[in-house]
Backbone of each chain as ProteinMPNN parsed JSONL, in Angstrom:
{"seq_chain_A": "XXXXXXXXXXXXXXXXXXXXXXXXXXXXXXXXXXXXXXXXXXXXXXXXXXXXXXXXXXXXXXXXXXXXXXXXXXXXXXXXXXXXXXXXXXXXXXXXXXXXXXXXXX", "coords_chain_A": {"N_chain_A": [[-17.7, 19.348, 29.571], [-19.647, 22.461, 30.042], [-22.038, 24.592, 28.512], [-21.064, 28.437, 28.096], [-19.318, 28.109, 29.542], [-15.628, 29.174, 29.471], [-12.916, 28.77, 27.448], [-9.722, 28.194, 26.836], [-7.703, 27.622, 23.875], [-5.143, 26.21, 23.176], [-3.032, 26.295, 20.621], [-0.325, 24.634, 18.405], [1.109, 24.673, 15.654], [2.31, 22.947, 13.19], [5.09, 22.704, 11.373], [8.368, 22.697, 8.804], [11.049, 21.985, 10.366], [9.962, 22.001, 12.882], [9.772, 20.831, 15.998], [8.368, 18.9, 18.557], [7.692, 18.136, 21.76], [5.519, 15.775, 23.268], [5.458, 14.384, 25.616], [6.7, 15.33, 27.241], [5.094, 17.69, 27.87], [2.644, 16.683, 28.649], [3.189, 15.32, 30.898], [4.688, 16.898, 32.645], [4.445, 20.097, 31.687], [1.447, 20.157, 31.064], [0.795, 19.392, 34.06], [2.328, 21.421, 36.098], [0.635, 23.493, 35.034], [-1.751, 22.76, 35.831], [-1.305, 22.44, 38.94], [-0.79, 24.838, 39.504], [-2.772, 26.657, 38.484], [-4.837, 25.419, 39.938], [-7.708, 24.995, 41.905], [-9.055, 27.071, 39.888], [-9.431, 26.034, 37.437], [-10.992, 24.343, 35.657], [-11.312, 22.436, 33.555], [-8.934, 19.87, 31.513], [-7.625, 19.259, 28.948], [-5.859, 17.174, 25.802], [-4.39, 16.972, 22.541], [-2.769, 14.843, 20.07], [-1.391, 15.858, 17.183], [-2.853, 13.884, 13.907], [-3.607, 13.852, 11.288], [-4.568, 15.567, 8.469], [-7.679, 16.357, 6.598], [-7.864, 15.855, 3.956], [-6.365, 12.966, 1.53], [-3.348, 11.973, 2.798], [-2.702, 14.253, 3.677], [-0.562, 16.222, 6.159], [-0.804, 16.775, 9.372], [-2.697, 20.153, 10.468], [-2.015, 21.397, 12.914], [0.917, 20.336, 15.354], [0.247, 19.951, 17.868], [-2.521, 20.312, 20.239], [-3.783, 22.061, 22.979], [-5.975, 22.604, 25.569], [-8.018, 24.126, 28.166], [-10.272, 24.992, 30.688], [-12.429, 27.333, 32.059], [-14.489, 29.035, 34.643], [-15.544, 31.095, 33.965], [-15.011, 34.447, 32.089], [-13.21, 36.307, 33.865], [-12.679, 34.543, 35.822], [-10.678, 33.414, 34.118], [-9.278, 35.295, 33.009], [-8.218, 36.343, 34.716], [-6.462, 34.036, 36.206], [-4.842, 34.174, 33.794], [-3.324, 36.459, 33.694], [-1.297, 35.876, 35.506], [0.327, 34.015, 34.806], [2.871, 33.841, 33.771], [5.149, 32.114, 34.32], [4.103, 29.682, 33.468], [3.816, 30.473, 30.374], [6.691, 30.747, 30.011], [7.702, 28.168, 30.455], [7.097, 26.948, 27.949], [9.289, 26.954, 25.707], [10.563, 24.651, 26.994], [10.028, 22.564, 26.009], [8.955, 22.477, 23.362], [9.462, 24.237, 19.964], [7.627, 25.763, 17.857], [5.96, 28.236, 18.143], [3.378, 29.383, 20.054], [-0.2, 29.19, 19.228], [-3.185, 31.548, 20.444], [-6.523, 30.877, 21.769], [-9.534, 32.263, 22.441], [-12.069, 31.328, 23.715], [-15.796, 30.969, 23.916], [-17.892, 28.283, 25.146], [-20.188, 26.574, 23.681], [-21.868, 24.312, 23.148]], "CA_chain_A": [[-17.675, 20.806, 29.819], [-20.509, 23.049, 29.843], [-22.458, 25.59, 27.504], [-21.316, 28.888, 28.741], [-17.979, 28.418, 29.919], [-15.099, 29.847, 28.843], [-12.094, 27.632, 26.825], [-8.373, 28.593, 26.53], [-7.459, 26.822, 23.015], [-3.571, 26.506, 22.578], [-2.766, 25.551, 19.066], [0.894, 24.482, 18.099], [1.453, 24.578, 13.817], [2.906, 22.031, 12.307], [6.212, 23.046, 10.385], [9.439, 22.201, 8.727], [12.0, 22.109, 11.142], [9.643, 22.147, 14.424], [9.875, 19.778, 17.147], [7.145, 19.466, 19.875], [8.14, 17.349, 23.493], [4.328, 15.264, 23.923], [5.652, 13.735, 26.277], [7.259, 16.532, 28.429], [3.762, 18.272, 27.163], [1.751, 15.722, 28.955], [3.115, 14.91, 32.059], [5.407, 18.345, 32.591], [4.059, 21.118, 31.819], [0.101, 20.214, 31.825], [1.01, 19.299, 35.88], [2.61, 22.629, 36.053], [-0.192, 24.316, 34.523], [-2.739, 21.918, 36.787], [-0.513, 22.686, 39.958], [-0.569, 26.203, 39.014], [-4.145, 27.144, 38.707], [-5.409, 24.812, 41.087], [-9.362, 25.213, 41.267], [-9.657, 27.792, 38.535], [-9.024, 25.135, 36.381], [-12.064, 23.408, 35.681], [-10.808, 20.818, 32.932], [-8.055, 20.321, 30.499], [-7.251, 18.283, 27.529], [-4.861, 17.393, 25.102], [-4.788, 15.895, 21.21], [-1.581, 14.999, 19.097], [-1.907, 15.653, 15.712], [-2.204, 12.878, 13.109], [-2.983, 14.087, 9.885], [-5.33, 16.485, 8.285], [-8.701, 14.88, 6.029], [-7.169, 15.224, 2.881], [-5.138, 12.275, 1.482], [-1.73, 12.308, 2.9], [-1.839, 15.702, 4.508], [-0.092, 16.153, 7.466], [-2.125, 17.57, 10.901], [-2.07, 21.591, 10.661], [-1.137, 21.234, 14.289], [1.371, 18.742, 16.142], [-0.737, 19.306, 19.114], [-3.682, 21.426, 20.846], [-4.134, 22.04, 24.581], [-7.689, 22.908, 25.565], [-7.994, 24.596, 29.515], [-11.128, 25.159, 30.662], [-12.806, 28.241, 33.161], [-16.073, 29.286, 35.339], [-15.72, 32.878, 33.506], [-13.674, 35.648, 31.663], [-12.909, 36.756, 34.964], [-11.525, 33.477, 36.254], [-9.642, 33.077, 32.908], [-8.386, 36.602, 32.799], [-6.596, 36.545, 36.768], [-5.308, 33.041, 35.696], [-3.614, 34.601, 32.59], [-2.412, 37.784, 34.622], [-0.336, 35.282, 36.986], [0.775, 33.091, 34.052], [4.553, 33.919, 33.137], [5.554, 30.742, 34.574], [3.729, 28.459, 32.02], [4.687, 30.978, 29.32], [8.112, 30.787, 30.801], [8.149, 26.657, 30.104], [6.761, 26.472, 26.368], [10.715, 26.579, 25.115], [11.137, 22.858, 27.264], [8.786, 21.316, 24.892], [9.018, 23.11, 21.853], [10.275, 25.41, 19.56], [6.893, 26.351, 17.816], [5.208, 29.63, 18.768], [1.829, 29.394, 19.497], [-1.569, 30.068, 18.431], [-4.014, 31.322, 21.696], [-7.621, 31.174, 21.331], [-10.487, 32.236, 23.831], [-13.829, 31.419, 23.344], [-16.927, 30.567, 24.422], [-18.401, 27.044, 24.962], [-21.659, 26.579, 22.711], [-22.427, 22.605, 22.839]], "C_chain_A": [[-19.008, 21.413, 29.367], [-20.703, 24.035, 28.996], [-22.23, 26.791, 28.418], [-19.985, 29.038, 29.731], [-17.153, 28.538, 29.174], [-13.929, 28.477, 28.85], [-11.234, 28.48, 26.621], [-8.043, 27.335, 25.451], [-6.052, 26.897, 22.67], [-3.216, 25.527, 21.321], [-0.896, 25.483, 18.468], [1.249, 24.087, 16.424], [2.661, 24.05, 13.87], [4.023, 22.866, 11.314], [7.411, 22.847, 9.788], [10.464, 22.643, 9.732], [11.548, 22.018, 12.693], [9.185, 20.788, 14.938], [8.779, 20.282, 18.487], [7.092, 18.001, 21.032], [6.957, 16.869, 23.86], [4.366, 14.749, 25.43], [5.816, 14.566, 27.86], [5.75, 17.196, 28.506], [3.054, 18.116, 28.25], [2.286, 15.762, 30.479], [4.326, 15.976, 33.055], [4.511, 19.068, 32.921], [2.119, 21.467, 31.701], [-0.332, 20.171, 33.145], [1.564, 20.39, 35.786], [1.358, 23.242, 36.23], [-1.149, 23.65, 35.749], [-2.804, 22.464, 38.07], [-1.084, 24.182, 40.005], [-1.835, 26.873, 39.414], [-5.281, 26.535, 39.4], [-7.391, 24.467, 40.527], [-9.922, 25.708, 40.299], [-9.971, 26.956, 37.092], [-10.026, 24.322, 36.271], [-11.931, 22.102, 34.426], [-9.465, 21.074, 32.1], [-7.986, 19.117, 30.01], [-6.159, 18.435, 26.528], [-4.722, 16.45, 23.478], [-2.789, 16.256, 20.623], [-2.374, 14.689, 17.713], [-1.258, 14.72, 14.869], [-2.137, 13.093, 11.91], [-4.589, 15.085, 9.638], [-6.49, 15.838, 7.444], [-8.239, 14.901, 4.75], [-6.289, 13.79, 2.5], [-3.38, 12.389, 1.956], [-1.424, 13.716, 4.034], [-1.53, 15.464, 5.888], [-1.266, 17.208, 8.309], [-1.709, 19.264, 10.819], [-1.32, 21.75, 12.254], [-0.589, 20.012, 15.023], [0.974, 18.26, 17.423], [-1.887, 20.427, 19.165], [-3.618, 20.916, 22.376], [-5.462, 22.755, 24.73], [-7.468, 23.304, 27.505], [-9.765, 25.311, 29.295], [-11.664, 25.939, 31.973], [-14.523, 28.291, 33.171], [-16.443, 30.303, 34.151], [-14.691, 33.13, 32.465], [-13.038, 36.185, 32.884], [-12.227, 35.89, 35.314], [-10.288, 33.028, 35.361], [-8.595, 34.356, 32.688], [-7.347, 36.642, 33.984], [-6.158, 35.405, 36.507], [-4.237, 33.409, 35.01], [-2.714, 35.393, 33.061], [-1.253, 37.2, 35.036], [0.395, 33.979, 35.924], [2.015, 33.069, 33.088], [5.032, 32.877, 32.923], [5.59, 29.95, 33.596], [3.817, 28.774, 30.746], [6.194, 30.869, 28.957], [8.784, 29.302, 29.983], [7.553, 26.413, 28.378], [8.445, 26.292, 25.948], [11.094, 24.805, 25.636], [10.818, 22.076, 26.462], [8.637, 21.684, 23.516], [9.187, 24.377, 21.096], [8.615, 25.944, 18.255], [6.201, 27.308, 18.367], [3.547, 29.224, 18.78], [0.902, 30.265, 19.351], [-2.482, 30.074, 19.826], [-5.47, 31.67, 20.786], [-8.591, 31.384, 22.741], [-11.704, 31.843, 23.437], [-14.894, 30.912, 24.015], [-17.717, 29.281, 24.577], [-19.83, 26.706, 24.302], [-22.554, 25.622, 23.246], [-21.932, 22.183, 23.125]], "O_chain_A": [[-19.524, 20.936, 28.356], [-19.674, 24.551, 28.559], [-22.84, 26.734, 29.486], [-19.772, 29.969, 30.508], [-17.414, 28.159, 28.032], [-13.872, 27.556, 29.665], [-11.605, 29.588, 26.234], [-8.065, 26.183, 25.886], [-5.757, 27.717, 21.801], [-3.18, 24.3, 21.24], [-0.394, 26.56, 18.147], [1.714, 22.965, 16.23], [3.715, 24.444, 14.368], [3.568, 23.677, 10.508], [8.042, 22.717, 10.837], [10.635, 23.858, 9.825], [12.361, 21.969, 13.615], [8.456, 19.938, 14.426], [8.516, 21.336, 19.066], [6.377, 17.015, 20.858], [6.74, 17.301, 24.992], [3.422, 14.748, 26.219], [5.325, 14.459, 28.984], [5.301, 17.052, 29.643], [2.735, 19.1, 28.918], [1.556, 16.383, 31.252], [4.68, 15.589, 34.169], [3.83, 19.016, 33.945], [1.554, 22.502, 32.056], [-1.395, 20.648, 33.544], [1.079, 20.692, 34.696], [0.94, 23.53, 37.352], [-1.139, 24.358, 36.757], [-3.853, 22.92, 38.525], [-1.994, 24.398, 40.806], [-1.975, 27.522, 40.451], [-6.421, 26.995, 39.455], [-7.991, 24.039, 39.541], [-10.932, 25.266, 39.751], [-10.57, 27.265, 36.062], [-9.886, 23.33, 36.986], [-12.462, 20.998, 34.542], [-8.959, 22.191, 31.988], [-8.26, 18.069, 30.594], [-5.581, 19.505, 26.339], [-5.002, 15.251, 23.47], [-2.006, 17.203, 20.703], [-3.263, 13.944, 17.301], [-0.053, 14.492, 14.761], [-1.149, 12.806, 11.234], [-5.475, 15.223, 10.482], [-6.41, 14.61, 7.486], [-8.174, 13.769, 4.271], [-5.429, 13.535, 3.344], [-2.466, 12.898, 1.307], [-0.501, 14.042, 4.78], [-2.107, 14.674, 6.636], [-2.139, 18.005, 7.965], [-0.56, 19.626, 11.073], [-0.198, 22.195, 12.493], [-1.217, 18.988, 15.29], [1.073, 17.174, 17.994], [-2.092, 21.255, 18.278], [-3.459, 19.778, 22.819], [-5.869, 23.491, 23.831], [-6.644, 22.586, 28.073], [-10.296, 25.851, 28.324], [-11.437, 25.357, 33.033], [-15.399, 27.92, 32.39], [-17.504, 30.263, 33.528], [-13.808, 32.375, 32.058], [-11.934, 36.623, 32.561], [-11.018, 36.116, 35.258], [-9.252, 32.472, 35.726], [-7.428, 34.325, 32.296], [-6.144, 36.885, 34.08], [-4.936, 35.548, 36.521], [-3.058, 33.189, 35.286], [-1.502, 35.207, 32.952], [-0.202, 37.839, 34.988], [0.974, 33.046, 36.481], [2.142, 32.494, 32.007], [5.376, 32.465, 31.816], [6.553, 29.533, 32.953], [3.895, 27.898, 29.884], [6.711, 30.905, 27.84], [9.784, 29.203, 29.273], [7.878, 25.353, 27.844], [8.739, 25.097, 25.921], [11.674, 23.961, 24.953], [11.308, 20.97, 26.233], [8.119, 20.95, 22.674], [9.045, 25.474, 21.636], [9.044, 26.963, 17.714], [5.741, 26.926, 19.444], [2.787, 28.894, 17.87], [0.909, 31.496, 19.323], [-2.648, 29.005, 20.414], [-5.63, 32.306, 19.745], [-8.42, 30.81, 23.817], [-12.191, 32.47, 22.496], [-14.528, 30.223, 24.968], [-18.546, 29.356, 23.67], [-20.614, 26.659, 25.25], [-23.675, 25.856, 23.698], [-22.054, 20.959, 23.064]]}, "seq_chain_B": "XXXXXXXXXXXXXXXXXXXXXXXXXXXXXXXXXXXXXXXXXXXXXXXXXXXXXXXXXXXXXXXXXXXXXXXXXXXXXXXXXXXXXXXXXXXXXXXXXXXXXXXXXX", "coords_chain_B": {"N_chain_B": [[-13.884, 12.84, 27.214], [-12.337, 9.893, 25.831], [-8.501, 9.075, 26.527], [-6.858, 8.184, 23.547], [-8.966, 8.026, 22.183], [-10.378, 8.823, 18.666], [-10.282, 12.361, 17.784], [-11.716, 14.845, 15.436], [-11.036, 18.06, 14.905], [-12.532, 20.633, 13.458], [-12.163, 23.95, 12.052], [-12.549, 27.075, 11.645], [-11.215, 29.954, 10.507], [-10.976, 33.081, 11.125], [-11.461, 35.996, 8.988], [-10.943, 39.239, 7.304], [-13.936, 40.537, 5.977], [-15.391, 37.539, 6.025], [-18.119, 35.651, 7.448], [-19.506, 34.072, 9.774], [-22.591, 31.683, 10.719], [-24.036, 30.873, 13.49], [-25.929, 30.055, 14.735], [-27.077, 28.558, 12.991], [-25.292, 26.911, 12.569], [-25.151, 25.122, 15.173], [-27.538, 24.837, 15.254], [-28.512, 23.286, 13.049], [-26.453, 22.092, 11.277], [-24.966, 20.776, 13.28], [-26.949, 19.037, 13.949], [-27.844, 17.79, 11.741], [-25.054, 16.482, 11.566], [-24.775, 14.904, 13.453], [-27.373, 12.854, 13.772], [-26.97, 11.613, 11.09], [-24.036, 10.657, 11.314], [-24.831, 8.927, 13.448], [-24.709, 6.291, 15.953], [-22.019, 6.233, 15.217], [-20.809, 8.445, 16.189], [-19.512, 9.791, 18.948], [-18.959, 11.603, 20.584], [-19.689, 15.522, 20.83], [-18.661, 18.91, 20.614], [-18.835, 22.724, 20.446], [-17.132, 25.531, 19.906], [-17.432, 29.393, 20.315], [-15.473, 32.001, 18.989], [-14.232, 34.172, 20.813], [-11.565, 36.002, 21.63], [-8.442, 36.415, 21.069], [-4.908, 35.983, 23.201], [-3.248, 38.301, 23.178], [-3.672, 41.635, 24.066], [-6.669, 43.265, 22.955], [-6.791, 41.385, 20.567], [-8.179, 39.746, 17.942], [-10.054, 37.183, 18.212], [-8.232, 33.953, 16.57], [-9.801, 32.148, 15.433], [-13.31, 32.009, 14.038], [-15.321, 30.227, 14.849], [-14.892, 26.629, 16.175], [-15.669, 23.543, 15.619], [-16.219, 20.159, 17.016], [-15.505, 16.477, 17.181], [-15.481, 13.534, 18.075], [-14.146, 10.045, 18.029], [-14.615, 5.961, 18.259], [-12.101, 5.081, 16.85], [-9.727, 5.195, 14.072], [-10.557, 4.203, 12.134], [-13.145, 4.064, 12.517], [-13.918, 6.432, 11.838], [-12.788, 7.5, 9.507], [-14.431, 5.669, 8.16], [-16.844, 7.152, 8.308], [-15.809, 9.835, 7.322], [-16.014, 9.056, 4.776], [-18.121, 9.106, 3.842], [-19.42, 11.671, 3.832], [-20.358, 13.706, 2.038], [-22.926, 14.929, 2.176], [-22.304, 16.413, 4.889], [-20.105, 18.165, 4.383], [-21.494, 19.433, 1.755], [-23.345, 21.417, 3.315], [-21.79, 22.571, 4.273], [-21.499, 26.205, 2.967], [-23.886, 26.658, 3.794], [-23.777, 28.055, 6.195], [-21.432, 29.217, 6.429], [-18.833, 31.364, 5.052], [-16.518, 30.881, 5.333], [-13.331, 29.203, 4.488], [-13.019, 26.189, 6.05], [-10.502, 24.548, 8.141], [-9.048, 21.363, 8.877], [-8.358, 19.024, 11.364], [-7.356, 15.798, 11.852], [-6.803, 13.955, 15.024], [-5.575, 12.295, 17.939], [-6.587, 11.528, 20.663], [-4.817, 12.194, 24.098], [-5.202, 13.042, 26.463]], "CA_chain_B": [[-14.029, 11.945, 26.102], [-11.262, 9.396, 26.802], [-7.37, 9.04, 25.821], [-6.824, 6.819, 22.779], [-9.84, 8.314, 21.236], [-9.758, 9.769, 17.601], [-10.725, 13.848, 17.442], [-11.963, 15.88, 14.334], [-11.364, 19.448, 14.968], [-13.047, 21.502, 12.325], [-11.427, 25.256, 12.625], [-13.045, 28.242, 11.005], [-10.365, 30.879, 10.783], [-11.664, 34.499, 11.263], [-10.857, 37.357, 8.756], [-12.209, 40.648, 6.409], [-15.254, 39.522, 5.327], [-15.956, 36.529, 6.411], [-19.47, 35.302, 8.035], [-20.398, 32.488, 10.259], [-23.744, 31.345, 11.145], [-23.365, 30.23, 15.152], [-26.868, 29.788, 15.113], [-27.412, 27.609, 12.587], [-23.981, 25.804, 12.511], [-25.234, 24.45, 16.428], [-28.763, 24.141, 15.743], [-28.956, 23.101, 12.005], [-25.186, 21.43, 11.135], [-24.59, 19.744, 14.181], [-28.076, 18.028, 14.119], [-27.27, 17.162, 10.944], [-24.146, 15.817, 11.805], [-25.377, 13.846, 14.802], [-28.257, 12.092, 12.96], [-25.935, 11.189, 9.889], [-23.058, 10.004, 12.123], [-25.217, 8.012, 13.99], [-24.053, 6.06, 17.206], [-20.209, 6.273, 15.278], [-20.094, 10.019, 16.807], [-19.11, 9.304, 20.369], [-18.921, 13.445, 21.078], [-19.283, 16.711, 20.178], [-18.763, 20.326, 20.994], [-18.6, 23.564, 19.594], [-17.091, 27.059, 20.475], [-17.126, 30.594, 19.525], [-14.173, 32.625, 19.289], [-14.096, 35.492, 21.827], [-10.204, 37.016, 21.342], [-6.602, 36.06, 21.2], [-4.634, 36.538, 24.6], [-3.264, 39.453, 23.698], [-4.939, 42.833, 24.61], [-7.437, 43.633, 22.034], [-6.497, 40.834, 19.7], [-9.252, 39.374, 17.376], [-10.227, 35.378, 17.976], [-8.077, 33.516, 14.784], [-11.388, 31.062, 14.993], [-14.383, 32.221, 14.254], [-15.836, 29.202, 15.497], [-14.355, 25.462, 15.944], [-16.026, 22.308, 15.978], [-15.097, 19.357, 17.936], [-16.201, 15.425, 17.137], [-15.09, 12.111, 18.878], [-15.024, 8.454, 17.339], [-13.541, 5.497, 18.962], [-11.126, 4.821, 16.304], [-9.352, 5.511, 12.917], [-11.462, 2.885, 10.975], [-14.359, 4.36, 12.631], [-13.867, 8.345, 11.656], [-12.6, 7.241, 8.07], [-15.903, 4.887, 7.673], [-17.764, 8.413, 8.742], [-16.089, 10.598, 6.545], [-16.266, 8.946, 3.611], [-19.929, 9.009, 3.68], [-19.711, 12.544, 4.276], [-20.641, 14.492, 1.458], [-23.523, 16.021, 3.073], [-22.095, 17.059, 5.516], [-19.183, 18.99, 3.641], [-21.982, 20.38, 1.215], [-24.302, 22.292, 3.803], [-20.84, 24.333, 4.73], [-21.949, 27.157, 2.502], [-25.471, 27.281, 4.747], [-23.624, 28.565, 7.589], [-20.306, 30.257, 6.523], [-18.089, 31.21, 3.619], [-14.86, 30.464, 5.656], [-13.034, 27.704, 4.083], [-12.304, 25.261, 7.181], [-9.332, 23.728, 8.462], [-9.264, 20.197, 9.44], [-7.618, 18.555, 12.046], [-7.652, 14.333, 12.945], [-6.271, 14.468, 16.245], [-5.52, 11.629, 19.361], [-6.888, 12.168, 22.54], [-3.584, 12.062, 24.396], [-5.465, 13.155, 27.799]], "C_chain_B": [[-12.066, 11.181, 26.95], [-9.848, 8.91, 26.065], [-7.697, 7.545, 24.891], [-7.698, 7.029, 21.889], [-9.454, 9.259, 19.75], [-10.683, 11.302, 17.885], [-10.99, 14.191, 16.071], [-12.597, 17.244, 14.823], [-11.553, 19.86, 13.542], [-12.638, 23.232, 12.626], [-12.007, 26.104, 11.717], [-12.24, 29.732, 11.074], [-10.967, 32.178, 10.188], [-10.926, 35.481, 10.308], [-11.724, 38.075, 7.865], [-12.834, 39.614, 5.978], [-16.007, 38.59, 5.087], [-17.184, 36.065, 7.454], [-19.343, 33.752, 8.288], [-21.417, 32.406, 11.371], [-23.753, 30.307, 12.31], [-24.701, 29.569, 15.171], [-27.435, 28.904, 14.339], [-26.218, 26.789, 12.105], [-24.428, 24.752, 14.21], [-26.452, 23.796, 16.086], [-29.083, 23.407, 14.425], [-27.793, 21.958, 11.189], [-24.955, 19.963, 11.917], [-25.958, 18.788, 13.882], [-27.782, 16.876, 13.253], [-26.467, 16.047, 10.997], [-24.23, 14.64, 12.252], [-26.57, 13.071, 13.929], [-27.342, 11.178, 11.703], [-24.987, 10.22, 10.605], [-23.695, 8.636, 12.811], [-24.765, 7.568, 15.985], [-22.391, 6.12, 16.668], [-19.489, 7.83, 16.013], [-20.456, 9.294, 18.478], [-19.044, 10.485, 21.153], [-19.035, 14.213, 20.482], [-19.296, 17.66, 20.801], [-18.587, 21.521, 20.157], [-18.36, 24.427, 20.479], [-17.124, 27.922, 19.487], [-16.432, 31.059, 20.057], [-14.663, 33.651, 19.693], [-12.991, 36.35, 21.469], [-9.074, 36.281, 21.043], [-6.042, 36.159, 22.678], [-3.985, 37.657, 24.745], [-4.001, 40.578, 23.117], [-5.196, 43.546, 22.909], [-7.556, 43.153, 20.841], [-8.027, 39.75, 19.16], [-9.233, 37.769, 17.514], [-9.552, 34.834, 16.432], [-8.882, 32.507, 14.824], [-12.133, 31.562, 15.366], [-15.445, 31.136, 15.512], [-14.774, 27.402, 15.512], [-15.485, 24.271, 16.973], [-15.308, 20.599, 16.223], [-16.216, 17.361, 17.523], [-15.181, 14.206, 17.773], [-15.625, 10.591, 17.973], [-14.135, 7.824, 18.33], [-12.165, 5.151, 18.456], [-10.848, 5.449, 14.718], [-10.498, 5.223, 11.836], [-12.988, 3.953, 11.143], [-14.924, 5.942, 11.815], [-13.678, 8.045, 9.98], [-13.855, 6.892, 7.122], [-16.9, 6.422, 7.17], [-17.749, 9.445, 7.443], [-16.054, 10.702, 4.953], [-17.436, 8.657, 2.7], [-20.433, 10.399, 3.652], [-19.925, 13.644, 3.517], [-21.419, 15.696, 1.161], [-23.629, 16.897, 4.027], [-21.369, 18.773, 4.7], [-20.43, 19.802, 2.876], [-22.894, 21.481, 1.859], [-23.243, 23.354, 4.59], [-20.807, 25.295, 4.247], [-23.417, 27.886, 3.058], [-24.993, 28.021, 5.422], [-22.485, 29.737, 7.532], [-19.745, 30.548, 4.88], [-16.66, 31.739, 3.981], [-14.446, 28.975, 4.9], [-12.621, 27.153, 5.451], [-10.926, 24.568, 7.338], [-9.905, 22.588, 9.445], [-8.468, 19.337, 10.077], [-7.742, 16.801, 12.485], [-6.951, 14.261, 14.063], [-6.368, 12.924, 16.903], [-5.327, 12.231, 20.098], [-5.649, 11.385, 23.429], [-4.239, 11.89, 26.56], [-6.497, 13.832, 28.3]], "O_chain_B": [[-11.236, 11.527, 27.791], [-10.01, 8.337, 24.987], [-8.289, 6.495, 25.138], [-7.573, 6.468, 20.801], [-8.572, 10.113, 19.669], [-11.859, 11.154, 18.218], [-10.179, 13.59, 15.367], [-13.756, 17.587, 15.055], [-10.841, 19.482, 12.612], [-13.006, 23.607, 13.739], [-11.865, 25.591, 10.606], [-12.763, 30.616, 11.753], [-11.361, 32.308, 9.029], [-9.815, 35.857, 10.681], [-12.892, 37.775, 7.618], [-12.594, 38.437, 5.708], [-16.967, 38.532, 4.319], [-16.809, 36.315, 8.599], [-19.183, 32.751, 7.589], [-21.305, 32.83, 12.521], [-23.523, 29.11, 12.138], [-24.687, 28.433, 15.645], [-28.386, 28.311, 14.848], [-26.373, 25.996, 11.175], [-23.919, 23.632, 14.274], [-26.677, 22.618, 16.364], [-30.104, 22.737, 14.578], [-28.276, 21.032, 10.536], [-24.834, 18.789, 11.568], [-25.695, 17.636, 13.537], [-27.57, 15.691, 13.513], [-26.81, 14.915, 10.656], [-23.903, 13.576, 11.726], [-25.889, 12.54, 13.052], [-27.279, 9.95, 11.766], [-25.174, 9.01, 10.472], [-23.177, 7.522, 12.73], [-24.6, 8.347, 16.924], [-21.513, 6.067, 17.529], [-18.335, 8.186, 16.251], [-21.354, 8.568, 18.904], [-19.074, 10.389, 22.38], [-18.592, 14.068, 19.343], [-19.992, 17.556, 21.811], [-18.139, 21.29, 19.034], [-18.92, 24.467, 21.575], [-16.971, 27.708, 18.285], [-16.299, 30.962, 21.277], [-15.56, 34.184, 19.038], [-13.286, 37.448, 20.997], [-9.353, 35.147, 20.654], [-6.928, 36.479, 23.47], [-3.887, 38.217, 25.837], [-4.699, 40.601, 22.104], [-4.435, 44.05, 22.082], [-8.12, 43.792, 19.952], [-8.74, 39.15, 19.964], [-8.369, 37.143, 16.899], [-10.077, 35.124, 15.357], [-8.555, 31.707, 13.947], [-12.247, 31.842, 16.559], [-16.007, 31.373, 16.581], [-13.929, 27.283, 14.626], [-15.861, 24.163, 18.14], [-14.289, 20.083, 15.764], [-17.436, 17.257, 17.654], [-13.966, 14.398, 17.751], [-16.698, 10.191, 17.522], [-13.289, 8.38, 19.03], [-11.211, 4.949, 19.208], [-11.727, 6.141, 14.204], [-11.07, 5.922, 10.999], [-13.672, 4.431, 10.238], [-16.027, 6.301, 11.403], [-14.58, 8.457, 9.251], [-14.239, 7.352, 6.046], [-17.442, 6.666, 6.093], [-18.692, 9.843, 6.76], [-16.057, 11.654, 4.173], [-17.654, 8.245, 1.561], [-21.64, 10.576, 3.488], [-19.744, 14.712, 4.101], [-21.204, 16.736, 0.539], [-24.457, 17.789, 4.21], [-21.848, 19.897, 4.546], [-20.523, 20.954, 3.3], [-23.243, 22.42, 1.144], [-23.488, 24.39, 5.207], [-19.964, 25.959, 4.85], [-23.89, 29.012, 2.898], [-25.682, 29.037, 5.516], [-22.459, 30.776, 8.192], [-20.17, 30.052, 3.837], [-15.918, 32.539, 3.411], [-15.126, 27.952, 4.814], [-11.744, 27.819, 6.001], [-10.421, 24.044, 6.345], [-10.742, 22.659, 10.345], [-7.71, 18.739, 9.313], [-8.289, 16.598, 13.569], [-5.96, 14.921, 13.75], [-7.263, 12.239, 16.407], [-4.506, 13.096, 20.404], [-5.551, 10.158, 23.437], [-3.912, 11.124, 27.467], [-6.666, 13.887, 29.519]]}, "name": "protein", "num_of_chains": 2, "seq": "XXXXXXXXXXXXXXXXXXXXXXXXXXXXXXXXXXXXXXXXXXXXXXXXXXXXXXXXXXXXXXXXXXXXXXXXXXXXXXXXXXXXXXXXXXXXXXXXXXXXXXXXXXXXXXXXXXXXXXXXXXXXXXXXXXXXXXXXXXXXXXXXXXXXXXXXXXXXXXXXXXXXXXXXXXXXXXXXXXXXXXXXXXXXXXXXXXXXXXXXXXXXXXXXXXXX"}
């Protein structure tokens, strides 16, 4: 991915009692999302969390999703039209998440 | 970067009074990094936080940095050499970081 494009960062926290569907995650609702936004969609990625750098600690998050746009513009009319894939977070897990936007650097 | 791989997200969480140096966390950190690491860094990236998704909501990462190894052994080797790294995080910010080890799932 390039310097200069724009990144949708979805962050899922790690917590007692929460359950998170990688699986469904992965081959679900990232095809959804894929399906969904078609071209706008210039990459996407996905990490399960293993543990944090301390000894022992567990991963602050049990996953991250990473989506990747031309613009703010192409990222903003994606989001507009994006109930749907808001819609499916409950199939896969009962964590709330964390959104991030930002800017690509490096 | 390709599934199976290990991740180290580095997360800089945004609030009152906190400062981070974009410009010399890319051009002065990372170099760092990358030189130090050697050929065991396999990737990197960095963003800056833009917003939240909703309307008028502040980025919760200032910035987050992104590294790639091919394995456990390999990232462990890395950061237990990594003391220099960790100490030039007062050059750039005076966020404490969050640290993520992560598998690349996809």
């Amino acid at each position: 991915m390039k310097k200069g494009m724009i990144k949708l960062t979805v962050l899922y926290p790690n917590s007692e009692g929460k359950t998170f569907n990688m699986d469904y995650y992965c081959n679900k609702h990232m095809a959804l999302t894929s399906n969904f936004l078609g071209k706008t969609l210039k990459g996407m990625s996905v990490e399960r969390g293993i543990a944090g750098v301390a000894p022992n600690s567990p991963a602050p998050y049990a996953a991250i999703g990473n989506m990747y746009f031309d613009s703010l513009e192409a990222f903003q009319k994606a989001l507009s039209q994006a109930d749907q894939l808001m819609a499916d977070i409950p199939n896969f897990t009962n964590i709330e998440p964390v959104f991030q936007i930002s800017e690509v650097m490096m």
